[in-house]
C-alpha positions in Angstrom: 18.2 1.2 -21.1 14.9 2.3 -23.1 13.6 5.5 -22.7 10.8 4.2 -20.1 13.4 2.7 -17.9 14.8 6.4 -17.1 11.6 7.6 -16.2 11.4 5.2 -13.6 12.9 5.2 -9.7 14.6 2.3 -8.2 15.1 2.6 -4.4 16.0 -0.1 -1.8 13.0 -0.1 1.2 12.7 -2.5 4.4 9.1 -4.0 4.7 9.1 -6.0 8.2 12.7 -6.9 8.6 13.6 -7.8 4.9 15.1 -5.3 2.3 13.5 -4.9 -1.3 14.6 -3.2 -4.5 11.8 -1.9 -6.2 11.2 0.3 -9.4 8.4 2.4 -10.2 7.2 6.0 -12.0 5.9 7.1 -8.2 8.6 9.8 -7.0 10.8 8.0 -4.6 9.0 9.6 -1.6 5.7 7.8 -2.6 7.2 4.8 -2.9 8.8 4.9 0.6 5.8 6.4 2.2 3.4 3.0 0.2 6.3 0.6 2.1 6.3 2.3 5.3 2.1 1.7 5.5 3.0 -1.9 4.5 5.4 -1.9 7.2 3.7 -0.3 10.2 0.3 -3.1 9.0 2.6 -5.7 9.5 4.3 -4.6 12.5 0.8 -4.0 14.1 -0.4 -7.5 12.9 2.7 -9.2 14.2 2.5 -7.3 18.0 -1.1 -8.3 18.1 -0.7 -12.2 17.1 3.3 -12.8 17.8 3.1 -16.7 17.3 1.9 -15.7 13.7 4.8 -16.8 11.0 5.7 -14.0 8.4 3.4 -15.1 5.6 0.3 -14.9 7.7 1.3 -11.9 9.0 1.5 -10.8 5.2 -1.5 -12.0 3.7 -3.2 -10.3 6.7 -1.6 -7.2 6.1 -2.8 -7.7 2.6 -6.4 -8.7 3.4 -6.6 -5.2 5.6 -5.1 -2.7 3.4 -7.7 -4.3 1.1 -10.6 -3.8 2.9 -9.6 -0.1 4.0 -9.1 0.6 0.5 -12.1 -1.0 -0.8 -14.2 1.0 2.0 -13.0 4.3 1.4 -13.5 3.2 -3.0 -17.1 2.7 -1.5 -17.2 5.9 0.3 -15.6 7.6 -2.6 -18.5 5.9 -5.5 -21.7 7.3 -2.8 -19.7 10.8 -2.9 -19.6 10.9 -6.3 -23.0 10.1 -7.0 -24.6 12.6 -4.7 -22.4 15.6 -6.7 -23.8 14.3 -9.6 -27.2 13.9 -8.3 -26.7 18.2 -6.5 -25.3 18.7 -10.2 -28.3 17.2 -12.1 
């Protein structure tokens, strides 16, 4: 094991019924906190449309954490450039 494989976290998570092993430099907390959200979207997804099959439900999941994140990147770029406009 290289010196960058000991930095890293490897925890077991359940995303929508299945289990997953995954590794990353996020504490452990994060990463079970990202695959809770992941979760809870498909959960929701799957209540609201329950004739959907699981990859739908995923790649819905996936096409709405995307757009919430792209909104609040947008939101985030207009408040940037008004401190800098303030600042200038």
């Amino acid at each position: 094991m290289n010196e960058e494989d000991k930095n890293k976290n490897r925890i077991t998570i359940t995303i929508f019924g299945q289990q997953y092993k995954i590794i990353g430099k996020a504490s452990s907390n994060y990463m079970r906190m990202v695959a809770g959200y992941v979760d809870e979207k498909m959960k929701d997804i799957a209540e609201a449309n329950p004739r959907l099959d699981t990859i739908k439900i995923a790649v819905l999941s996936a096409v709405n954490i995307a757009d919430e994140y792209l909104r609040l990147k947008q939101e985030y770029d207009e408040l940037l450039k008004l401190i800098e406009e303030d600042e200038g």
